[in-house]
C-alpha positions, 0 to 999 in steps of 0.5 A, a space after each residue: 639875077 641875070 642869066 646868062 642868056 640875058 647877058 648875051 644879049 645886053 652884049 649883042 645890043 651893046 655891040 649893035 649900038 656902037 657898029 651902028 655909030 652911038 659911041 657915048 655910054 651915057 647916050 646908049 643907055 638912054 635910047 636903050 632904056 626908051 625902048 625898054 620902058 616901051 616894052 614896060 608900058 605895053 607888058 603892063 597894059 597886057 596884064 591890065 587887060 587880062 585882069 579887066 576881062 577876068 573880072 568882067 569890067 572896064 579897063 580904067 585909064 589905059 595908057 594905050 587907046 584906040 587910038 595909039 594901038 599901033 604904038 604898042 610894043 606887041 603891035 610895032 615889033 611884027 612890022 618890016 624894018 623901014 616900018 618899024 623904024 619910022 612908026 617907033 621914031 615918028 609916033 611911038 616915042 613922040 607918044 611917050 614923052 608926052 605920059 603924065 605931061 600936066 600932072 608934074 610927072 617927072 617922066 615927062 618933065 624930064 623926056 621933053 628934050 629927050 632925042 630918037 637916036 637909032 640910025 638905022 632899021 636894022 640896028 632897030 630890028 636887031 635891038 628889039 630882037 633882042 629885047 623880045 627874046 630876054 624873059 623881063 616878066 616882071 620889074 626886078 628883072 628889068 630893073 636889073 637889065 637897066 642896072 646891067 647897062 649902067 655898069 657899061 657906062 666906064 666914063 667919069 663925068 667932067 664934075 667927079 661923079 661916076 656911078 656907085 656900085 650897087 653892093 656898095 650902095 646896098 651896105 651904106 643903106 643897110 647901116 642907115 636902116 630905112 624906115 617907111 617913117 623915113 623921107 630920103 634924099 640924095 642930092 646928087 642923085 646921078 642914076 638913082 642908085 641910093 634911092 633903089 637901095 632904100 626903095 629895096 631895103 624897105 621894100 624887103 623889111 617893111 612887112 605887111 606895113 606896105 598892103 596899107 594904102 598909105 603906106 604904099 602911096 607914099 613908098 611910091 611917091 615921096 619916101 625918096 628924093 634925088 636932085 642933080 644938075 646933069 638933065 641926062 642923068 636925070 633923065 636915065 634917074 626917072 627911067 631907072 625908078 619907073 622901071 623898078 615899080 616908082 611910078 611918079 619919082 620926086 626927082 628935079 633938076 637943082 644945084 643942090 649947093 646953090 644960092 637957089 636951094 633953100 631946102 634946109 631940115 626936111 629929111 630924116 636920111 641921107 645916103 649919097 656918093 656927092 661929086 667930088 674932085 670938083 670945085 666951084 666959085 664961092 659966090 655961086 654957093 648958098 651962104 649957109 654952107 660957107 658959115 660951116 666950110 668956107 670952100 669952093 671943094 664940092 666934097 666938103 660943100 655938101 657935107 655941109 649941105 647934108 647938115 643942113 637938109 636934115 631934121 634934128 635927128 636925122 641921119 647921113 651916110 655919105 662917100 667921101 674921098 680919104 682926103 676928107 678925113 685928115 685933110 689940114 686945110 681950114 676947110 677940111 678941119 671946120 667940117 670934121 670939126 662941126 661934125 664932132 663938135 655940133 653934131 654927132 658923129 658915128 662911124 667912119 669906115 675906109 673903104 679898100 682902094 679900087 672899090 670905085 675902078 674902072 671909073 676911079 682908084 681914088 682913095 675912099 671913106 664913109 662918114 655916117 653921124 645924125 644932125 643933132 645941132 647940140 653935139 652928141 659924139 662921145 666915141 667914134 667907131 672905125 672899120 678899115 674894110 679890106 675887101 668887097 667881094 670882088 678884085 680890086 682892078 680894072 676888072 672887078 671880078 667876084 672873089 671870096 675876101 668880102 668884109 662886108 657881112 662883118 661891117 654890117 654885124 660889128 657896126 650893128 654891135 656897135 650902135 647897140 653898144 653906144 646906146 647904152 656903153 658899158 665896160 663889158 660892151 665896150 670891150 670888143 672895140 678896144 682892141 686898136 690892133 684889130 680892123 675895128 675899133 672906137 676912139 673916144 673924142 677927146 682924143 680925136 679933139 686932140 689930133 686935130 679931128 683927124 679922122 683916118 683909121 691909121 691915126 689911131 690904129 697901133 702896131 706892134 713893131 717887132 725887132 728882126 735880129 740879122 746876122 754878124 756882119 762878118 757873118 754876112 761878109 763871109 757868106 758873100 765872099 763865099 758865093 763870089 768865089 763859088 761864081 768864080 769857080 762856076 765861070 772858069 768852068 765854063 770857059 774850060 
């Protein structure tokens, strides 16, 4: 968690890079990250050589040599500020964008058109202060530094993405349950927050599973997956895993619904908040997709696409926009309809409006079902969430409403329930005046695979009893002559 020292100084470096000129969020994140990750690379070679002269052997591989000494974080930061400047942009960054080049690293793969932007030394200077004085001793602080700019970054991008809070993410890869056993994906992978959450969800529930050498080298390597088209995000994608202990990520650039991705049944979970209030051409669209959803509407592309990336058995929990739910075009009901019918489909849970401000007060939902190619749905289980812990406007301050630790314990009951339904297990979940509840799929069938939660919520409608008219009209003669009486008054 951050401290308010460390706060303050995200704010002053915020602040310097925008007096300094760099006004695009996206951009300041980036050239703050290079210069965070510096810090990484140097910190940790620190530790390697303490270790080295502790044990009394050679330090193996450092990334820094002879050589490149100067180029250290600890070496740089000490000299003046036209020096600094010139030594960080004309050799230390440089030196950077070549790590793991030739060995398919995707750091390197994606820094190759990386830019040094900071204009000025003492913009530089001031930055660096800043950084040095922040206690980043180990990689979940700096992980949540990193986590700190991006919620700087207000703007949406011009294809519908914009970045999921991390609670949010958090809850969604709860439901889903992440297992080392696992390998998942998010195809539309912006900066990376799903795969964190699955990385820090393992991470906390695997045990002792991960000191096995396999275990680890696959925690590192190949348990998560993310794919998106915007180099910058992949960019600040890379950077964000690398900072959080993911040494080598398998991220790439791809047009996850195109013609060009032939991925299909590899993984065996999905977690994503894909781009939506976009479309595209349809002849851009990989055929496959459009055989369940003949669509240009990017929303309802890649729900298709998810049915297509898992394995039989794997399982999904994706955002999508409320429209998605009981939208009447052919498209909307093919997918809600493939979902119910061909797959099985588990849980929807409407999120509140405004979870998703500053950047968007779009309306939106959770979709969690598991590709089965052979049906499955018998109920489906629905949660109106109300609150998240935090307001629900522009400012998004903490508050204590937050259903999130009731979504978690009633979805878990549920799953047990629908393993093994019995009239007494059942019980809880009828209750269609509550906030959760299960609908059989016959009736959803009959709705037309409507799948909004006020399709099927019941309320009860209470008659209110009003007085007698002439009741009523006596009462307003009365106050018309009292205001009467109350205006001669005034102009005795």
């Amino acid at each position: 968690m951050l401290t308010d020292d460390i706060k303050r100084s995200i704010d002053k470096i915020w602040d310097t890079l925008w007096a300094g000129g760099l006004t695009n969020p996206l951009t300041d994140v980036e050239q703050i990250t290079y210069l965070l990750f510096m810090k990484l690379l140097d910190d940790s070679q620190t530790r390697d050589e303490r270790n080295a002269a502790l044990l009394e052997t050679p330090l193996e591989n450092p990334v820094f040599g002879a050589k490149e000494e100067p180029l250290r974080w600890k070496n740089f930061r000490h000299l003046a500020p036209e020096e600094m400047l010139a030594c960080v942009r004309d050799r230390a960054f440089p030196f950077i964008k070549t790590l793991g080049r030739g060995r398919g690293n995707a750091f390197a793969e994606f820094m190759k058109d990386a830019v040094f932007l900071i204009p000025t030394p003492l913009v530089l200077v001031t930055l660096v202060d800043e950084i040095e004085s922040m206690d980043l001793s180990d990689k979940d602080a700096m992980g949540d530094v990193y986590e700190e700019l991006l919620n700087r970054v207000a703007s949406s991008g011009t294809n519908g993405q914009f970045r999921t809070p991390r609670h949010l993410t958090e809850l969604i890869v709860d439901m889903c349950e992440p297992t080392l056993d696992d390998t998942m994906i998010d195809p539309a992978m912006g900066s990376a927050g799903f795969l964190l959450s699955v990385i820090n969800n393992v991470k906390r529930n695997s045990g002792g599973e991960l000191m096995k050498a396999a275990n680890m080298k696959k925690f590192k390597s190949s348990l998560v997956s993310g794919r998106d088209t915007d180099h910058t995000m992949l960019r600040i994608g890379a950077m964000n895993l690398m900072l959080h202990g993911i040494d080598n990520p398998d991220i790439a650039y791809c047009d996850s619904v195109g013609e060009d991705n032939t991925v299909r049944g590899k993984y065996t979970l999905i977690c994503a908040n894909p781009p939506f209030t976009g479309t595209i051409f349809q002849n851009t669209v990989a055929k496959d997709l459009l055989a369940l959803t003949k669509t240009g509407k990017t929303e309802l592309l890649f729900l298709s696409l998810f049915v297509k990336l898992l394995r039989i058995g794997g399982r999904c929990g994706s955002i999508v926009p409320q429209g998605v739910l009981f939208g009447s075009s052919t498209a909307h009901v093919a997918i809600r309809k493939e979902l119910v019918e061909n797959q099985r489909l588990i849980g929807v849970l409407s999120l509140p409006s405004g979870v998703f401000q500053p950047y968007s007060g779009v309306a939106t939902a959770v979709l969690f079902f598991q590709r089965t190619d052979n049906g499955g749905t018998d109920r489906v289980w629905f949660y109106d969430m109300k609150a998240d812990g935090y307001s629900l406007d522009q400012k998004r301050e903490p508050v204590k409403a937050n259903d999130i630790p009731d979504v978690l314990a009633k979805f878990k009951a549920w799953k047990a329930v629908a393993a093994q339904p019995t009239e007494k297990g059942l019980a809880p979940f009828l209750d269609r005046k509550s906030t959760c509840f299960c609908v059989p799929k016959d009736e959803i069938v009959a709705n037309g695979y409507d799948l909004s939660f006020n399709k099927y919520k019941q309320t009860d409608y209470v008659a209110e009893q009003f007085p007698p008219t002439e009741q009523i009209l006596g009462e307003i003669d009365a106050l018309y002559k009292s205001l009467g009486e109350k205006v001669k008054g005034l102009r005795r």
